[in-house]
C-alpha positions in Angstrom: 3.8 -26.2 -14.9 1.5 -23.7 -15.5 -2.1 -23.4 -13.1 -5.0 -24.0 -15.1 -6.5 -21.3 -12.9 -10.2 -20.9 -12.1 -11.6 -23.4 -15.0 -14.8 -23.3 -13.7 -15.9 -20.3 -14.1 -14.2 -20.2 -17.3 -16.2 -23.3 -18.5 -19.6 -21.4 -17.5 -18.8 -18.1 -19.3 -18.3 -19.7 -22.4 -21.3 -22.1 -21.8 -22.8 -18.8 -21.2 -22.1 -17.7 -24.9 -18.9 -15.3 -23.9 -15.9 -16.8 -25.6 -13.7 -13.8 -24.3 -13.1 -11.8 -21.1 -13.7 -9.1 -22.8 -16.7 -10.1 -23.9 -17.9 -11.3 -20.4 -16.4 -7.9 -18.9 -18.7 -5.9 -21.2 -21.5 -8.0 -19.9 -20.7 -7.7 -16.5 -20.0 -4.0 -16.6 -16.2 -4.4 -15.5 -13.1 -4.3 -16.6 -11.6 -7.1 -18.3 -8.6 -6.9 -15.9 -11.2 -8.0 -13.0 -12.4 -10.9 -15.0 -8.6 -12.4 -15.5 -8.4 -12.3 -11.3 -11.4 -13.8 -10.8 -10.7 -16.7 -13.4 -7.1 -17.0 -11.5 -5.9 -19.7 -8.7 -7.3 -17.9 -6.2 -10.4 -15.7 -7.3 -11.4 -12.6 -4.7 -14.7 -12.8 -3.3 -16.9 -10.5 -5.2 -19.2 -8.0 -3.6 -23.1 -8.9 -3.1 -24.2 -6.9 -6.4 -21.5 -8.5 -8.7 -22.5 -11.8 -7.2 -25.9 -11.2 -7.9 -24.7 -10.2 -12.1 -22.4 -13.3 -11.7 -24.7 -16.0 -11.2 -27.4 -14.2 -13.8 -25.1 -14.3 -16.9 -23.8 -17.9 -16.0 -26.7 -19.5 -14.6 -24.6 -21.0 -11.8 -23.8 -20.6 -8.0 -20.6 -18.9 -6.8 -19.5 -22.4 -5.7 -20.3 -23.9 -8.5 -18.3 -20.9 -10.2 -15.1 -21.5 -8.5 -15.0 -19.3 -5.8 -14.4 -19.9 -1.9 -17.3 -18.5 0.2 -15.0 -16.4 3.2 -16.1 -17.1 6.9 -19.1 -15.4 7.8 -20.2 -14.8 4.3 -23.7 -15.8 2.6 -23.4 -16.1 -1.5 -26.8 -15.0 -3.2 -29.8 -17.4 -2.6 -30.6 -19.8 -4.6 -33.6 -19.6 -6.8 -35.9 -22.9 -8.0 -35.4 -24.4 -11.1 -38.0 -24.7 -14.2 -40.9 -27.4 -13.0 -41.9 -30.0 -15.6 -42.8 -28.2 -18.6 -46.1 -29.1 -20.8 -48.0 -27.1 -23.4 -50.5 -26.4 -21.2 -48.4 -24.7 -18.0 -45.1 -23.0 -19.8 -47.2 -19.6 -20.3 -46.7 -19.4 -16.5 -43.3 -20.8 -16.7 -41.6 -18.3 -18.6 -42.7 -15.2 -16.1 -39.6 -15.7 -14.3 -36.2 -15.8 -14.9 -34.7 -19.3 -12.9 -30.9 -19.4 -12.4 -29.7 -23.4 -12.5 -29.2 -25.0 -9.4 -29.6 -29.2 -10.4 -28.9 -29.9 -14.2 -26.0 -29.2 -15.9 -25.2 -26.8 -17.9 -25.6 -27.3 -21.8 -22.2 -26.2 -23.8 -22.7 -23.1 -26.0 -23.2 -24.8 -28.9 -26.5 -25.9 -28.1 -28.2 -22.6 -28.7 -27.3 -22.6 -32.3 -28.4 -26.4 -32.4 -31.6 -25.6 -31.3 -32.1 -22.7 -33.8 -31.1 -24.9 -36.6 -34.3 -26.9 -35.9 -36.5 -24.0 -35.8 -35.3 -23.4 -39.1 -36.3 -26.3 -40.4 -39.6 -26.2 -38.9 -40.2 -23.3 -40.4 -38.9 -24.3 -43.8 -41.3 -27.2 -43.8 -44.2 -24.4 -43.1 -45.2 -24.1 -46.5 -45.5 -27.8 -47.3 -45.9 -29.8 -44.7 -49.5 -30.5 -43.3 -50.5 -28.3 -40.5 -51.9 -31.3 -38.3 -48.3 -33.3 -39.0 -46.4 -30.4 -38.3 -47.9 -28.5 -35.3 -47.2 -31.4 -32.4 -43.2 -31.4 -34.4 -43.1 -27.6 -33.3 -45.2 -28.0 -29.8 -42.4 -30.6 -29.1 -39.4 -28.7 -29.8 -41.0 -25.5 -27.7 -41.2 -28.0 -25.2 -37.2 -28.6 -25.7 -36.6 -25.0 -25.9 -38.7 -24.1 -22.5 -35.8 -27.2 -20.7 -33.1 -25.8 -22.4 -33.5 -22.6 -21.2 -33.3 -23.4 -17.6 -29.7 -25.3 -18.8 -28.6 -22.0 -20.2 -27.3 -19.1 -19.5 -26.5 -15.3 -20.9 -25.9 -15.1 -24.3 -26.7 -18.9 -24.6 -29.9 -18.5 -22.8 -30.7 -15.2 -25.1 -30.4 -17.3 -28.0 -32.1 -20.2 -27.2 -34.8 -17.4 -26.0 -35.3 -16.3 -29.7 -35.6 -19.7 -31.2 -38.4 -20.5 -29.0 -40.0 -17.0 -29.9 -39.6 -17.7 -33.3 -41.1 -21.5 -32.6 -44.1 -20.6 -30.8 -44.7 -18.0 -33.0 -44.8 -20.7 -36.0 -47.4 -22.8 -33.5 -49.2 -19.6 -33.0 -49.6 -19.1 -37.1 -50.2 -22.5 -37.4 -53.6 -22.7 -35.1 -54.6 -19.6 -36.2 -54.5 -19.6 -40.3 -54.2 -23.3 -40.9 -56.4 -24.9 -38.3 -58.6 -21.8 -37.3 -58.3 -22.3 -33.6 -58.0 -18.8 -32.4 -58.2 -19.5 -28.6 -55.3 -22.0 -28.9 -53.6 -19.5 -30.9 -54.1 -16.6 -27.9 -52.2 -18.5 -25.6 -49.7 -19.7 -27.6 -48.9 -16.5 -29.5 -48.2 -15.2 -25.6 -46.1 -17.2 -24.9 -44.1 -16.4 -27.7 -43.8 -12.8 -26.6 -42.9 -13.9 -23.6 -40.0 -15.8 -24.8 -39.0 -12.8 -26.9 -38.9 -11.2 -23.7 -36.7 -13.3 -22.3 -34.7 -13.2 -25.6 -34.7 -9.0 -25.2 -35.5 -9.3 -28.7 -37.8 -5.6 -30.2 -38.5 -7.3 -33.5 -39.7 -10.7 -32.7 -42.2 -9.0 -30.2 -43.5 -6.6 -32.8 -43.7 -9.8 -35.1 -45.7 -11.2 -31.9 -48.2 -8.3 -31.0 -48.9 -7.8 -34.9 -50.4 -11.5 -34.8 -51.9 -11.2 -31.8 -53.9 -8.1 -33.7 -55.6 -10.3 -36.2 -57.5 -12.2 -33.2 -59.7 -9.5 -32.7 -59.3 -7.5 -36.0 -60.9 -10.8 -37.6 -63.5 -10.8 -34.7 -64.5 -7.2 -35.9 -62.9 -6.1 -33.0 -61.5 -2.8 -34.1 -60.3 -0.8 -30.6 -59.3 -3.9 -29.3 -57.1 -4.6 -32.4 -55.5 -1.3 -33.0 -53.8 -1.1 -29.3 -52.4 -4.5 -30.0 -51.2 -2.4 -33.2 -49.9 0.9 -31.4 -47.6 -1.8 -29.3 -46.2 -3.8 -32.2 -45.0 -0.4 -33.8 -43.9 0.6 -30.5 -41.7 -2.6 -30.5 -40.4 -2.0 -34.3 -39.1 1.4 -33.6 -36.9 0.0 -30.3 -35.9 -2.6 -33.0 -34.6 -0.3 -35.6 -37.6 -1.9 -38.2 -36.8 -2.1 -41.8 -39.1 -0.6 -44.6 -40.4 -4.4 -45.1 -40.8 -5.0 -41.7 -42.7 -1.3 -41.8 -45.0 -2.0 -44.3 -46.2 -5.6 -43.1 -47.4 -3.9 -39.9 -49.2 -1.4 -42.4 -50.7 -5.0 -44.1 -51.6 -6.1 -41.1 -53.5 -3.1 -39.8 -55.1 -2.7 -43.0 -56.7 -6.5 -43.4 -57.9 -5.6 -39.8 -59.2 -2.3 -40.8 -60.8 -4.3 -43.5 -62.7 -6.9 -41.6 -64.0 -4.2 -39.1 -65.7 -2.3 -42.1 -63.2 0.3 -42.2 -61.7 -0.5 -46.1 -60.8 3.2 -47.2 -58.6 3.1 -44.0 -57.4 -0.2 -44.8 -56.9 1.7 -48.8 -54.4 4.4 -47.3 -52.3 1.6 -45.2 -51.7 -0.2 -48.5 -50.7 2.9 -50.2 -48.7 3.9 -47.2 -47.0 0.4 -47.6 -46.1 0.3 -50.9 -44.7 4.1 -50.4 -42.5 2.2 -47.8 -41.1 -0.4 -49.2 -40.6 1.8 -52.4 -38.6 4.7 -50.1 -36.7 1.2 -49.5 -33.3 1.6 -47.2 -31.1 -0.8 -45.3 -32.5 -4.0 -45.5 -32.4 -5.1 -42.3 -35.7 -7.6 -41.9 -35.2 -10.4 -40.0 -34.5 -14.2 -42.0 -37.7 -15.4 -39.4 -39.7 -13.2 -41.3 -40.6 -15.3 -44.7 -44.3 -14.7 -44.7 -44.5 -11.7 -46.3 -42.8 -9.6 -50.0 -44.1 -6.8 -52.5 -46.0 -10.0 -53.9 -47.8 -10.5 -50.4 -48.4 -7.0 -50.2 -50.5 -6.5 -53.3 -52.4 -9.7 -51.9 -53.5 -8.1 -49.3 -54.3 -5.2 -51.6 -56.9 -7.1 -54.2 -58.2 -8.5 -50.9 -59.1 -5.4 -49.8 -59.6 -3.7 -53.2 -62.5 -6.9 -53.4 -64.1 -5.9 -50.3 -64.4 -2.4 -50.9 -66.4 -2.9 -53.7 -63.9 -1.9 -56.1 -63.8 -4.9 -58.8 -61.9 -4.3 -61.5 -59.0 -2.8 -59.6 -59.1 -6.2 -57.6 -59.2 -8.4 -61.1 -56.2 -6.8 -61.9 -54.2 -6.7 -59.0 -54.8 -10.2 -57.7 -54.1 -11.7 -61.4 -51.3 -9.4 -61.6 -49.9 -11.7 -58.1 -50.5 -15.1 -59.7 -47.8 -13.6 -62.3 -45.1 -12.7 -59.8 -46.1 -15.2 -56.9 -43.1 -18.1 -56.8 -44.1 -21.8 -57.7 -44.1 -22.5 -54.0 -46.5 -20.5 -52.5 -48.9 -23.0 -52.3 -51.1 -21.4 -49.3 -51.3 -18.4 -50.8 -52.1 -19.0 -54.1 -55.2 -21.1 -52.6 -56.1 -17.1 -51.2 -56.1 -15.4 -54.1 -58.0 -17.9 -56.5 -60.4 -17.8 -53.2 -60.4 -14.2 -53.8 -60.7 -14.2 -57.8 -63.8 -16.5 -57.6 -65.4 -13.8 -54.8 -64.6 -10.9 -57.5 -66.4 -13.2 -60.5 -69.4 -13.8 -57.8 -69.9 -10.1 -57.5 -69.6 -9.5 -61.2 -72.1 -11.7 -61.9 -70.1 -14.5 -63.2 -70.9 -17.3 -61.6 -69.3 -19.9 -64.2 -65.6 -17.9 -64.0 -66.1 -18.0 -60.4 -66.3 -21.5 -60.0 -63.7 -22.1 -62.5 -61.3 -19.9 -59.9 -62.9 -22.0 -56.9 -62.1 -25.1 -58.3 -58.8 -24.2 -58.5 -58.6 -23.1 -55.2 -59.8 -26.4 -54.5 -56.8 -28.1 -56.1 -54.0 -26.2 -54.0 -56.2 -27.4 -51.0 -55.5 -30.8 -51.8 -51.7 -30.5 -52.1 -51.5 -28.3 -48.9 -54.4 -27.8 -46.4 -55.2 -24.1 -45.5 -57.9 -22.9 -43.4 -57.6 -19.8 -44.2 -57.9 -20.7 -47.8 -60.9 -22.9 -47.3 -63.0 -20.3 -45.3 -62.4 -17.9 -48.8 -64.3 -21.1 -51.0 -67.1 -21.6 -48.5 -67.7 -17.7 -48.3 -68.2 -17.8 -52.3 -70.4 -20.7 -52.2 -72.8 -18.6 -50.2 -72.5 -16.0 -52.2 -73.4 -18.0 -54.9 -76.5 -19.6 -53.5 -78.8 -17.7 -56.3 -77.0 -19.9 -59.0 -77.3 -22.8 -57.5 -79.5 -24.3 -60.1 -76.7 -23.9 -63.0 -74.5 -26.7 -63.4 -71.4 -25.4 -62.8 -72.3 -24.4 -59.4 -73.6 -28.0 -59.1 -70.0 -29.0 -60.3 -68.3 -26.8 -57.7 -70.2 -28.9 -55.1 -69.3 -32.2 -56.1 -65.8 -30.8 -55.6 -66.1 -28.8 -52.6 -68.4 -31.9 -50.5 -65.8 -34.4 -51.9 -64.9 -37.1 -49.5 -61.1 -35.4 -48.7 -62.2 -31.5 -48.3 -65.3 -32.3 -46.5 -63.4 -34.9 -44.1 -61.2 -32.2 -43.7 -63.2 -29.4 -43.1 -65.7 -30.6 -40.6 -62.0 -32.1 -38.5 -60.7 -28.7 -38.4 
């Protein structure tokens, strides 16, 4: 009868994500030949440094891996396993790299099952309440952060870039939907250091660009634009594509924006637009969902509206409430924010809080932050009409039982 031969080291490597020896060989950096010995009846000891690559890729100890230790020999020391993980201490948990010395090991298949959830979760992004939804993701990073001490090479890479992706939804959620920048730091670090882990360019460009609009909305201009210089650093290590390209142009330019800097903030939009019209491979990420041509000329009425320009911004932003897809609930809430600030500045205080009202009604369906901090800056603005009735109209709406319950919560 045929030997088996050394099934546990085949178990790990394709627990590990390689479903070949060639694949595992490549990995390694030896031949595939070498790889068919070792998962033999009788595996040779391997020397200290291909020990060391051994127990990396496969998370597992060269006991556990089949071998028999010769007399006289030491395999590579052991190194401690993840501690409990919480919300609160997995920033410091992901630092190192831990090899698995007391759980099992989790099949292959489990990286892909965890990713399936974090598409889901993000998915249910654009509809589901932000408070309902933000402990559903917290939990699953949780998951993520124990799975990857149960994992191992490609496995573990995988599982890496679905918890990058899921603390980077967490991260979006504090930061636009509850306005809880602080939380948002740490947890938007976290994810780039789980797209570290994941050896993933893109994700951690998608990472430092969020971590730019901390600052950049703080008015924090230097402090913002190095976060900038390293997210584009990270794109072109990722091979960006033109979209990707011209969302970090967005994202400088609302920063510019907020700083005071809008004709900057001008030639990034026009340098966008030139982008994604030069097009080319698309090659953008599925993760990345939150942004289009639509988005882009978003951000450009927004800015258009702050530089002073009003009529450009009237036409843009109506323009995107043409093209803008039934679902984009969140956004939608923006630009009627928007519309009503461009009415307040033109002196038209009963179109703007026609457009506010409106804004109002998306904020019912799907609470936004970020939306709700556009309606309260054009009821300031409109403090010299307070008097007329439809600003008096606006306030029944806006101090209603739901938005204000909501507002002063968040």
């Amino acid at each position: 009868m045929r030997s088996a031969g050394n099934t546990r080291l085949k178990s790990a490597r394709v627990a590990a994500g390689y479903h070949t020896q060639q694949a595992f060989a490549e990995a390694m950096g030896v031949g595939v030949r070498q790889v068919r010995r070792w998962e033999s009846d009788n595996p040779p000891w391997p020397h200290p440094d291909v020990q060391a690559r051994l127990t990396h890729l496969t998370g597992q100890d060269m006991e556990a891996l089949g071998f028999t230790i010769p007399p006289g020999r030491d395999q590579p020391s052991r190194r401690r396993p993840y501690a409990t993980v919480t919300p609160r201490n997995i920033g410091n948990q992901l630092s190192t790299v831990p090899s698995q010395t007391t759980a099992p090991m989790q099949p292959a298949s489990v990286a892909d099952d965890y990713a399936s959830v974090t598409r889901v979760h993000r998915g249910l992004y654009w509809s589901v309440a932000p408070a309902t939804l933000h402990p559903a993701v917290i939990a699953h990073a949780g998951l993520g952060c124990a799975l990857l001490s149960e994992t191992a090479g490609q496995t573990r890479r995988t599982v890496a870039a679905a918890l990058a992706e899921t603390w980077l939804l967490a991260g979006r959620i504090e930061f636009f939907d509850l306005r809880e920048p602080d939380d948002a730091g740490a947890t938007l670090l976290r994810a780039l250091q789980a797209a570290g882990e994941a050896d993933d360019a893109l994700l951690g460009s998608a990472v430092l660009a969020h971590t730019a609009f901390l600052p950049g909305w703080a008015g924090e201009r230097e402090a913002s634009a190095e976060r900038m210089v390293a997210a584009r650093t990270y794109a072109r290590r990722g091979s960006a594509s033109a979209e990707f390209l011209a969302w970090l142009d967005a994202v400088e330019a609302e920063c510019e924006s907020r700083c005071g800097y809008t004709r900057t903030a001008l030639h990034l939009i026009r340098h966008a637009e030139d982008t994604l019209a030069a097009g080319g491979e698309d090659t953008t990420p599925v993760w990345m969902d939150w942004f289009s041509p639509v988005r882009l000329a978003a951000f450009k009425g927004n800015i258009q509206l702050k530089a002073g320009h009003l009529p450009q911004a009237r036409t843009t932003l109506l323009d995107v409430l043409d093209r803008m897809p039934e679902t984009e609930d969140k956004q939608r809430t923006v630009v009627y924010g928007d519309l009503a600030a461009i009415e307040t500045a033109a002196g038209q205080p009963e179109e703007a809080c026609r457009y506010a009202c409106l804004a109002l009604d998306q904020l019912e369906n799907t609470w936004y932050a970020t939306g709700m901090d556009r309606i309260r800056e054009v009821r300031r603005a409109l403090a010299p009409h307070q008097h007329l009735q439809c600003v008096r109209d606006f306030d029944e709406r806006l101090y209603g039982w739901s938005t204000t319950v909501s507002a002063l919560s968040r």
